[in-house]
VMD Tcl script that draws the C-alpha trace (Angstrom):
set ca {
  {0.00 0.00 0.00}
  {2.94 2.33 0.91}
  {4.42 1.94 -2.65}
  {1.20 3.58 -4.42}
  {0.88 6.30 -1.56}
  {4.83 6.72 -2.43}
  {4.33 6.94 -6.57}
  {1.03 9.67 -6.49}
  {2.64 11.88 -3.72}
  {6.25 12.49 -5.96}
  {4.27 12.29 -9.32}
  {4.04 15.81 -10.01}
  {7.79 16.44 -8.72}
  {8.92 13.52 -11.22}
  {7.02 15.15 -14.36}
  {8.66 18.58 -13.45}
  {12.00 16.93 -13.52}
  {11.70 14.96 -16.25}
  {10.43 18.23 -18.31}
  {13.51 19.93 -17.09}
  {15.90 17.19 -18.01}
  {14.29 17.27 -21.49}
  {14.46 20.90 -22.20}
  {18.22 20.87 -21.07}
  {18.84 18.36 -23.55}
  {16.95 20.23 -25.98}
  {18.78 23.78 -25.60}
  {21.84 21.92 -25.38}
  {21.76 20.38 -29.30}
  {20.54 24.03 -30.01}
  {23.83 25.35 -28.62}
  {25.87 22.80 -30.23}
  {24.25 22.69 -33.69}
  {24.88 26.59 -33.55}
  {28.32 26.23 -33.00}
  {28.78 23.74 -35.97}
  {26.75 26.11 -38.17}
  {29.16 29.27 -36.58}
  {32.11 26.93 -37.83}
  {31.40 26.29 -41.09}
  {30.41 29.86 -41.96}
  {34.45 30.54 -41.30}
  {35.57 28.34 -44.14}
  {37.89 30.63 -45.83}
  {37.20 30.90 -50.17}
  {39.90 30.57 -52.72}
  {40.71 33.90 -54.22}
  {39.28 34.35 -57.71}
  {41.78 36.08 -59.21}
  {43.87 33.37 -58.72}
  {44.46 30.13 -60.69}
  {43.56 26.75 -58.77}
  {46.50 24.72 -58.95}
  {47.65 21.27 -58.22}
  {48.51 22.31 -55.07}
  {45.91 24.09 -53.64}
  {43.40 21.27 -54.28}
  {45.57 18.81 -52.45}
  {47.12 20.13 -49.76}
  {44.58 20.92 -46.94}
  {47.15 22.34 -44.68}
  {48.00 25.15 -46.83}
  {46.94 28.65 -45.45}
}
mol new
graphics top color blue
foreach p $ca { graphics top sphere $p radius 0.5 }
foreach p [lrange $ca 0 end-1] q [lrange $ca 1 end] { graphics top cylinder $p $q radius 0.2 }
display resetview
């Protein structure tokens, strides 16, 4: 009898934490897809007045 009196007593304080533990897991893949997005945006474009050699297409490292 004590286990049921137990489970509707905490039920509300269970639902609120659950809700909390799912919008912190939501905002937290907002702040990480936002930071892949901000990191992309800084790929830096070849110049266009410049040919595209061998070497540009190759070596990744190359500032």
């Amino acid at each position: 009898m004590g286990i049921h009196y137990d489970y509707k007593s905490t039920r509300g304080e269970k639902a609120m934490k659950k809700e909390a533990k799912r919008k912190a897991r939501i905002e937290e893949r907002r702040a990480r897809k936002s930071n892949e997005s901000s990191s992309s945006n800084e790929t830096k474009m070849h110049d266009i007045d410049k040919p595209i050699t061998l070497e540009d297409l190759t070596n990744p490292d190359k500032d």
